[in-house]
C-alpha positions as a printed NumPy array, in Angstrom:
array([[-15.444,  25.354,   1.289],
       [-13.928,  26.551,   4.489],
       [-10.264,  26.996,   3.975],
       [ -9.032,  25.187,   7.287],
       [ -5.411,  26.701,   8.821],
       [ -3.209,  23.561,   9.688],
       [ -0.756,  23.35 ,  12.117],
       [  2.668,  23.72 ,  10.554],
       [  6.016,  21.768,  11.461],
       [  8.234,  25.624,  11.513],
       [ 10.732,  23.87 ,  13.813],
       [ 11.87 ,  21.629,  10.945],
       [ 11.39 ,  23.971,   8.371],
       [ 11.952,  27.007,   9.838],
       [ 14.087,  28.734,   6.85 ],
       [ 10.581,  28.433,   4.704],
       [  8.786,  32.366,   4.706],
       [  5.658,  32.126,   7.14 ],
       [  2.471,  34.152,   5.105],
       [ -0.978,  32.94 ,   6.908],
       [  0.818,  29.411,   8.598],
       [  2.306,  27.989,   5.161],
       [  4.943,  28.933,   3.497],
       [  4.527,  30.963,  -0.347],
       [  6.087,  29.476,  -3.781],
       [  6.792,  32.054,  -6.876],
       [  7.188,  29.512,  -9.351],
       [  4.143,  29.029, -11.216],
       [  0.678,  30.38 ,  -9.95 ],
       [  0.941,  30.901,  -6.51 ],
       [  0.972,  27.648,  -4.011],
       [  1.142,  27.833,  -0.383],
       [  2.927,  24.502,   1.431],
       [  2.603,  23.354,   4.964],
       [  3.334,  20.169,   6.892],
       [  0.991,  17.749,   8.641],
       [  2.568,  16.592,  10.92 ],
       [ -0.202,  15.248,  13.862],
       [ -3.426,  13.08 ,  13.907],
       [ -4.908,  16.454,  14.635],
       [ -3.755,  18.211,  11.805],
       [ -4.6  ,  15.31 ,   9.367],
       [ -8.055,  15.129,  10.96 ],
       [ -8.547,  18.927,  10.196],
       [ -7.683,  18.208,   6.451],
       [ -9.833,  15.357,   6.101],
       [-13.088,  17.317,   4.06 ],
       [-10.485,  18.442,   1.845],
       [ -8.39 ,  15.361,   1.727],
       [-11.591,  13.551,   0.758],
       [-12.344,  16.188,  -1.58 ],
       [ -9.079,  16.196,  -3.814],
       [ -9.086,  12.135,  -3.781],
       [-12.28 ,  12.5  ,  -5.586],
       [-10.801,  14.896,  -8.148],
       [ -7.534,  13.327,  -7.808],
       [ -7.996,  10.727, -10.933],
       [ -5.619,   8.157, -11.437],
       [ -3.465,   9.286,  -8.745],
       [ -6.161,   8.203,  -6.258],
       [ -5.277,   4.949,  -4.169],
       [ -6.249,   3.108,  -1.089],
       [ -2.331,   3.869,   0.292],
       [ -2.631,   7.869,  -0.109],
       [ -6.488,   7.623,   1.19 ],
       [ -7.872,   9.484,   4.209],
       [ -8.494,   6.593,   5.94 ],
       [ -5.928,   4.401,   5.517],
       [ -3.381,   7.466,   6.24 ],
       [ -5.325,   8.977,   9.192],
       [ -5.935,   4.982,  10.347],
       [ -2.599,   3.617,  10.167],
       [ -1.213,   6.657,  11.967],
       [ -3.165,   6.734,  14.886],
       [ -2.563,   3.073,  15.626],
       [  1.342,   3.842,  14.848],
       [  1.499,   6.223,  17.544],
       [ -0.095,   4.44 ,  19.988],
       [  1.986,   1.666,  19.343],
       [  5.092,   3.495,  19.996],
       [  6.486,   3.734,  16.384],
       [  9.459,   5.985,  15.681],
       [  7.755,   7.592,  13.074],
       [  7.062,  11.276,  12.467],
       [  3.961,  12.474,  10.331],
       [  5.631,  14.653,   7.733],
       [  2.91 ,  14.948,   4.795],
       [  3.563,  17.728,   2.48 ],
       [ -0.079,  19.924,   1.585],
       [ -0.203,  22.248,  -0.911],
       [ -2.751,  24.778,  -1.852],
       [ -3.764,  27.013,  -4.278],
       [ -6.147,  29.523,  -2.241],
       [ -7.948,  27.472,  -0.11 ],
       [ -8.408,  24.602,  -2.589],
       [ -5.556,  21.156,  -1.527],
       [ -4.252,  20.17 ,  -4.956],
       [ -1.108,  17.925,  -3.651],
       [ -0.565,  16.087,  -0.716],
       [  2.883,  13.806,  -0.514],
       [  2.161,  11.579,   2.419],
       [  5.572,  10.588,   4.125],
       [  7.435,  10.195,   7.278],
       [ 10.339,  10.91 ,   8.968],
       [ 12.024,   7.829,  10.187],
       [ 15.928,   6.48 ,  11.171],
       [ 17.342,   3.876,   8.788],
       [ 20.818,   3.727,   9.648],
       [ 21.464,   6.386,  12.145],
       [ 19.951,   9.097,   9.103],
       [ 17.115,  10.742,   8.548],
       [ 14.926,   9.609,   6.038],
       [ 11.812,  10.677,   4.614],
       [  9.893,   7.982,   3.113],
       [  6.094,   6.926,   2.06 ],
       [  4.241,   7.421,   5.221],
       [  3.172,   3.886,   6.5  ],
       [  6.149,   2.243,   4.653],
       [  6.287,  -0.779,   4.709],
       [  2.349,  -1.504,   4.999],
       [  1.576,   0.655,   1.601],
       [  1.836,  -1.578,  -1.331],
       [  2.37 ,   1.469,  -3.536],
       [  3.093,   4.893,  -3.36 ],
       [  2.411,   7.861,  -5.05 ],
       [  1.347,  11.788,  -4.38 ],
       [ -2.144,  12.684,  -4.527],
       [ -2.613,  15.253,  -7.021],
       [ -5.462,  17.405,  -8.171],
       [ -5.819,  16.205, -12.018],
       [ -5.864,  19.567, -13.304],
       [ -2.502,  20.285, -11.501],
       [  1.105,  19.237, -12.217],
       [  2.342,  17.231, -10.274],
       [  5.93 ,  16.945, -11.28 ],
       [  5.88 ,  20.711, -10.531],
       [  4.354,  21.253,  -7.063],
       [  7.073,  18.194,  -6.048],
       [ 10.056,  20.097,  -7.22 ],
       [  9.08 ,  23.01 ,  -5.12 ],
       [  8.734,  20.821,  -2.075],
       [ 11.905,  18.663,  -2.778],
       [ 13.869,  22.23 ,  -2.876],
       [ 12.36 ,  23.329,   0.086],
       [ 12.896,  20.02 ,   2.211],
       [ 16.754,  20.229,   0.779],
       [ 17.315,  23.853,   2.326],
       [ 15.374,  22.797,   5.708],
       [ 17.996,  20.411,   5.846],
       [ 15.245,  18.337,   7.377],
       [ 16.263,  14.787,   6.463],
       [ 19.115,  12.987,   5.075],
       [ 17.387,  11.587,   2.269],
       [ 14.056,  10.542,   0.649],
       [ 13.089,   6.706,  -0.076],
       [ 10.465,   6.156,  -1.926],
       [  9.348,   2.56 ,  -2.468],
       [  6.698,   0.582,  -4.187],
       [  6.26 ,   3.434,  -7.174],
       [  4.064,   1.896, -10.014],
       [  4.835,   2.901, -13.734],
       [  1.535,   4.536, -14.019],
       [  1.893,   7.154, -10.687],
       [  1.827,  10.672, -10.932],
       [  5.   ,  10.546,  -9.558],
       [  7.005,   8.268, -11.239],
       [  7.822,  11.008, -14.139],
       [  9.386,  13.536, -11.761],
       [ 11.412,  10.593,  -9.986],
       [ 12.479,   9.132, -12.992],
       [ 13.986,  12.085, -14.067],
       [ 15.403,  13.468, -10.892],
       [ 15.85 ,  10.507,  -8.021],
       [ 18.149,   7.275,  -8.   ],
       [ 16.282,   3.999,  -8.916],
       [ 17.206,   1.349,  -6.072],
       [ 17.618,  -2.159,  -7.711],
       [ 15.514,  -3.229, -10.796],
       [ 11.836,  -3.011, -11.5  ],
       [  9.66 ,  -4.993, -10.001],
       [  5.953,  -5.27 , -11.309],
       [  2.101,  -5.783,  -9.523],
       [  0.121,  -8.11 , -11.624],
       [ -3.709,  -7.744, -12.189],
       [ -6.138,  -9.584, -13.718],
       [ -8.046,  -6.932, -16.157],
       [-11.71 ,  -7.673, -15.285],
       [-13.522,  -5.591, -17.803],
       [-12.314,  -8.267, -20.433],
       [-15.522, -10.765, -18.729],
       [-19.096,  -8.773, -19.538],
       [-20.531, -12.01 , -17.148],
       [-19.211, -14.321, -14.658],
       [-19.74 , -17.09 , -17.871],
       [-16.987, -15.755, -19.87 ],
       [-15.001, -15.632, -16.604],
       [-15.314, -19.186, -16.352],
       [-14.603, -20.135, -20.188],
       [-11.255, -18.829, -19.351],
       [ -9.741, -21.943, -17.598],
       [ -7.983, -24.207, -20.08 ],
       [ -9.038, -28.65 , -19.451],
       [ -6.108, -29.516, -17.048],
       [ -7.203, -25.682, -15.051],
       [-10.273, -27.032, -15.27 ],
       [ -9.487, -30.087, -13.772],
       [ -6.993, -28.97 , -11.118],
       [-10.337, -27.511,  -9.915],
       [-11.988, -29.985, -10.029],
       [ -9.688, -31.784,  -7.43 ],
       [ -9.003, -29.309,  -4.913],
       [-12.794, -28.602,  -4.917],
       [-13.325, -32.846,  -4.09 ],
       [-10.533, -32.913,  -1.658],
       [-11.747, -30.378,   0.168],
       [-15.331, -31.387,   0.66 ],
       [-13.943, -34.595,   1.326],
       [-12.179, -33.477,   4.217],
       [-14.559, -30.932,   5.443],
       [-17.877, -31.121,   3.317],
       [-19.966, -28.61 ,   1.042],
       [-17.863, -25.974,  -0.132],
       [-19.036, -22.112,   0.56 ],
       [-17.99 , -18.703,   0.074],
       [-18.585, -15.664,   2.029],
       [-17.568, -11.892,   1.687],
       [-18.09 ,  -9.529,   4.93 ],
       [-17.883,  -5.71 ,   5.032],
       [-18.154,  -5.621,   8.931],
       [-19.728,  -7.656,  11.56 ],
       [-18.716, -10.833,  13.881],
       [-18.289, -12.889,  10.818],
       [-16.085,  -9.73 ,   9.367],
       [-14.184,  -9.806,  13.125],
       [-13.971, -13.642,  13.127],
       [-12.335, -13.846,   9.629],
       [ -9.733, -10.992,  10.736],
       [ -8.774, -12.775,  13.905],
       [ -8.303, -15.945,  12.36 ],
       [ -6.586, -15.138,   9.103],
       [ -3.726, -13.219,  10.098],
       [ -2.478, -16.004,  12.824],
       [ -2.961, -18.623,  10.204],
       [ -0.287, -16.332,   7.709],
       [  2.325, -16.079,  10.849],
       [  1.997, -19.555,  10.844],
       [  2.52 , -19.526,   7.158],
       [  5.314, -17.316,   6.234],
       [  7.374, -18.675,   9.864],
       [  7.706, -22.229,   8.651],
       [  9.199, -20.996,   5.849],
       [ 10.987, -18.499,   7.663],
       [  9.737, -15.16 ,   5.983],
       [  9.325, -11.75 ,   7.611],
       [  6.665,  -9.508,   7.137],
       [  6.665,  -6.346,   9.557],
       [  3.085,  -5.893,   9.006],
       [  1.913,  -9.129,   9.084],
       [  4.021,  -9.72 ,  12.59 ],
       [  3.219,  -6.121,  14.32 ],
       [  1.169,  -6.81 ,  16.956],
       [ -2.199,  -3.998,  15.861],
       [ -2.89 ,  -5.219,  12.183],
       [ -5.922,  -7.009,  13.527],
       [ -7.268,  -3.593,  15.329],
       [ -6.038,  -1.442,  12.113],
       [ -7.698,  -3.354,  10.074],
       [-10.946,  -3.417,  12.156],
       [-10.53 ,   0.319,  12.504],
       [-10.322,   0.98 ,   8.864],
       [-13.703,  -1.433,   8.458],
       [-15.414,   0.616,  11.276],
       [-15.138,   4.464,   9.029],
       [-17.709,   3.908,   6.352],
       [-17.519,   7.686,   5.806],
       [-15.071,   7.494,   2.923],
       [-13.863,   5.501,  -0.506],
       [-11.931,   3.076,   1.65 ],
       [-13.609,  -0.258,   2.086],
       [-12.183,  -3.749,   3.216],
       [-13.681,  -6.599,   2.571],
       [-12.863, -10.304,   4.261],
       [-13.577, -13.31 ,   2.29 ],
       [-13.957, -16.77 ,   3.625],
       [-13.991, -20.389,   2.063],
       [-15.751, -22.871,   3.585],
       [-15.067, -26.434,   3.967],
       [-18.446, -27.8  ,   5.785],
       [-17.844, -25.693,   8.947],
       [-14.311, -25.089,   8.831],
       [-12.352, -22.098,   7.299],
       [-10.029, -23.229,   4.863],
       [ -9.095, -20.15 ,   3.513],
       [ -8.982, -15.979,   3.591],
       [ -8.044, -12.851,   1.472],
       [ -8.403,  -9.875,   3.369],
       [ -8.895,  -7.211,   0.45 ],
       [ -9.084,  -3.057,  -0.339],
       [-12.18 ,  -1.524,  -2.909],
       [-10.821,   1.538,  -3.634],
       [-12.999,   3.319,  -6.636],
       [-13.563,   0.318,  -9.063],
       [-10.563,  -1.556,  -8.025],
       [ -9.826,  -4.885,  -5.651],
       [ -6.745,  -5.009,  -3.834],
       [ -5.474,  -8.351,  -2.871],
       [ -4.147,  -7.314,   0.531],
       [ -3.339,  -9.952,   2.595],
       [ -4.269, -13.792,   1.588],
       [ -4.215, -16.883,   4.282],
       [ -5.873, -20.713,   4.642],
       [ -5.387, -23.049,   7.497],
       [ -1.611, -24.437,   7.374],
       [ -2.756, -27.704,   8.025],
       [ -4.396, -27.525,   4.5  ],
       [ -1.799, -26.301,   2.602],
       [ -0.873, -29.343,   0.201],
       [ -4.566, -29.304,  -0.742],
       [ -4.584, -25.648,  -2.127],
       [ -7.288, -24.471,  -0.548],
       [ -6.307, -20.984,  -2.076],
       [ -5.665, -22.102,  -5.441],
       [ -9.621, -22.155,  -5.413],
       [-10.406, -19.089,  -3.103],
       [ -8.577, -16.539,  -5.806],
       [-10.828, -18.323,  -8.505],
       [-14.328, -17.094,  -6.054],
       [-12.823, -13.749,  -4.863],
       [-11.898, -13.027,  -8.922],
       [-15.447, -13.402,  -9.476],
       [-16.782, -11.996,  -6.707],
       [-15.178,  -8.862,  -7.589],
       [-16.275,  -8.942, -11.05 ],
       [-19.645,  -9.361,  -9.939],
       [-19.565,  -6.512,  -7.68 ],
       [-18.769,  -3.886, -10.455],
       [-14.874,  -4.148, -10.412],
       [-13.15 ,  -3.224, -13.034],
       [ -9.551,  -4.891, -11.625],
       [ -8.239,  -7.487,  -9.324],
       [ -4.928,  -5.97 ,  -8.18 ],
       [ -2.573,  -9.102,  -7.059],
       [  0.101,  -5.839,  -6.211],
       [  4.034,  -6.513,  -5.563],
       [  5.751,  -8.586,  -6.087],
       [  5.822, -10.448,  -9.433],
       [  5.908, -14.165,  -8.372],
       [  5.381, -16.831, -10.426],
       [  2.125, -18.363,  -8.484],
       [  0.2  , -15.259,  -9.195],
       [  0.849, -15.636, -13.203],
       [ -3.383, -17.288, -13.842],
       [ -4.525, -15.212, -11.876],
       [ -3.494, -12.211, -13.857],
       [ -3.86 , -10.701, -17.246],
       [ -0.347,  -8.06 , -16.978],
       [  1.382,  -6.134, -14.88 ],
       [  3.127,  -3.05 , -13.754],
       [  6.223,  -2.062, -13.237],
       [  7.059,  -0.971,  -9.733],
       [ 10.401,   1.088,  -8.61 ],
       [ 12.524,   2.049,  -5.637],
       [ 13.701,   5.57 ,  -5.957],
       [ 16.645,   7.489,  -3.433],
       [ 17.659,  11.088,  -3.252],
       [ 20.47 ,  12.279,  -1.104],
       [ 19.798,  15.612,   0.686],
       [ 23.459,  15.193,   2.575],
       [ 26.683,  13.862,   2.564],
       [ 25.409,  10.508,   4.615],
       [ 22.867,  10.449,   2.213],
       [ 24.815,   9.947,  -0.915],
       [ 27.204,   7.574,   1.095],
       [ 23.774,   5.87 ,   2.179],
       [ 22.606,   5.824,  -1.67 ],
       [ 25.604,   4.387,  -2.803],
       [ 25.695,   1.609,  -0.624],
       [ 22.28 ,   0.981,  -1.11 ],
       [ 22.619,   0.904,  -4.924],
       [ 25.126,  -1.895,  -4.756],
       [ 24.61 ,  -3.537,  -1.587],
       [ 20.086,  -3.911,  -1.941],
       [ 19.9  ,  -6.   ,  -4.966],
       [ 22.085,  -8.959,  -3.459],
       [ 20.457,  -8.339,   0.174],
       [ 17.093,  -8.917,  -1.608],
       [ 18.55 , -11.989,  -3.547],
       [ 20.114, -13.222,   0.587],
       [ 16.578, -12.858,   1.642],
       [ 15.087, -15.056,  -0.446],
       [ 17.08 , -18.171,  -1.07 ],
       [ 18.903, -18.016,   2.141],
       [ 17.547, -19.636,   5.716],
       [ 16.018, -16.893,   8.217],
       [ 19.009, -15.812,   9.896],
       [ 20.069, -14.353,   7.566],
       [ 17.146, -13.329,   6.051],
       [ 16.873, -11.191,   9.13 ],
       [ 20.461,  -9.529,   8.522],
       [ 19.518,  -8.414,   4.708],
       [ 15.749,  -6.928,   6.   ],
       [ 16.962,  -3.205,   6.603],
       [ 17.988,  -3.576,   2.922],
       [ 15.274,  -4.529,   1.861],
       [ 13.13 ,  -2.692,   3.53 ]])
């Protein structure tokens, strides 16, 4: 394959030794580094992005995919985001075996590197070749970004158990605040959608039962679509995300995604590239005519991730999505996957609708003074901001957010 020359951030990193536009590693078999740090230069990258997520094994998710990268940048930008594309590549010849997609941002009046697309990714990781070690290559680049002096510190949130990375920031970055896990429900344990079924327990089966009359009482016969693309694909995406502003304000949660004023055209976007692995999917239940409820999901490989879920407020003591998880479960299943990813956090109304779970950590490193101070504070201070957030009223749920993150 055509080994592509990227453009190269030497401004930032300008202490690194230039040979052919990267910058040359001794340790181990030789590995050139550069920086991405442009839609253009990620574009350029993308045949051998696409390449190394399909040799990339476990390490391979819908957050460190072409498209959802590439996607979520563009809009970013054009939005006017203070973000800058900083996403580590390294090679070995002209073969990409790592990429460490992150961004430079201000949190706090320092600079800090963190996941890029923070806080839309659900999990991080690095995308690494599986015949490549990963703990490895990221030492290299973590000594490199320390004597750029580049940033303040890293941040790296959302890191499941099972990542690539987790092994190399366990051992060498600060956990921030206890683990947190992303249930699943394990769907290879169901050969058919019979056995899925036989699951449910008499009162489950019941509690059903109920929503299912309720609902067609109010509405009538009770149906359930999936679109790919499409007006009905547009039409679920436009109505969905107002009805989960409505949702999370009456109860007077934040979500920076959920609230940013381009999910619905970055999410449309990312529906519109059937080039590569990346494919959402909008589900719809169906009360006679009338939407009752949504999950806007990711198939990544032979996983579902439960992205975003929604139903009509004025529905909500009837649990309309009590009964939509039960059809998108089995939808899934049906479709050849192999997990239903409810992701972060652990909360307790996920619990039947999963099998286990995974633990999930925050992890700091201070490059710089401010950073430590930063880490410190953060240590002590994030645990009780997250504990503010959540059992306090929205004031001051705002305060504890840049805590949270």
């Amino acid at each position: 394959m055509f080994c592509a020359e990227l453009p190269v951030a030497r401004a930032e990193l300008s202490y690194w030794r230039a040979h052919n536009q990267g910058w040359i590693t001794t340790a181990g078999p030789p590995t050139r580094f550069s920086v991405l740090s442009s839609v253009g230069s990620l574009k350029a990258c993308a045949p051998l992005w696409r390449e190394l997520e399909d040799n990339a094994g476990k390490s391979a998710g819908p957050f460190q995919s072409y498209d959802w990268c590439s996607t979520w940048l563009l809009h970013a930008l054009r939005s006017g985001q203070a973000c800058q594309p900083f996403i580590i590549a390294a090679y070995s010849g002209c073969k990409l075996v790592m990429l460490w997609p992150m961004m430079l941002t201000q949190v706090a009046g320092l600079r800090v590197l963190r996941w890029l697309s923070d806080p839309w990714s659900q999990y991080g990781d690095v995308l690494a070749g599986a015949d490549h070690d990963a703990a490895g290559l990221m030492a290299s680049v973590v000594e490199l970004i320390r004597q750029s002096r580049a940033a303040d510190a890293i941040w790296l949130r959302h890191v499941r158990a099972d990542a690539d990375a987790r092994p190399y920031l366990e051992a060498h970055f600060d956990r921030i605040g206890q683990y947190a896990g992303a249930p699943f429900m394990d769907l290879t344990q169901f050969p058919t959608e019979t056995e899925y079924l036989a699951r449910y327990d008499k009162p489950q089966r019941k509690r059903r039962k109920q929503i299912r009359r309720v609902l067609e009482q109010k509405g009538g016969a009770l149906s359930f679509e999936v679109h790919t693309q499409g007006s009905a694909f547009i039409q679920g995406i436009s109505d969905a995300i107002p009805q989960k502003r409505r949702w999370l304000s009456k109860r007077g949660l934040v979500s920076r995604p959920i609230f940013s004023s381009w999910i619905e055209s970055f999410l449309l976007a990312l529906a519109s590239d059937t080039s590569g692995r990346l494919k959402p999917v909008c589900s719809i239940l169906k009360a006679g005519d009338r939407a009752v409820s949504y999950e806007i999901g990711l198939r990544y490989g032979d996983r579902h991730y439960c992205f975003i879920t929604a139903h009509d407020v004025a529905m909500t003591n009837e649990s309309p999505a009590r009964l939509h998880m039960d059809y998108a479960q089995r939808s899934a299943l049906n479709e050849g996957c192999r997990a239903f990813d409810l992701m972060v956090p652990l909360a307790p109304h996920k619990a039947s609708w999963s099998s286990g779970h995974v633990a999930v950590g925050d992890y700091w490193m201070p490059l710089s003074p401010g950073g430590r101070v930063a880490g410190a504070l953060f240590k002590t201070l994030r645990p009780a901001a997250q504990a503010l957030y959540h059992n306090t009223p929205e004031t001051f749920r705002r305060a504890a957010r840049v805590l949270i993150g």
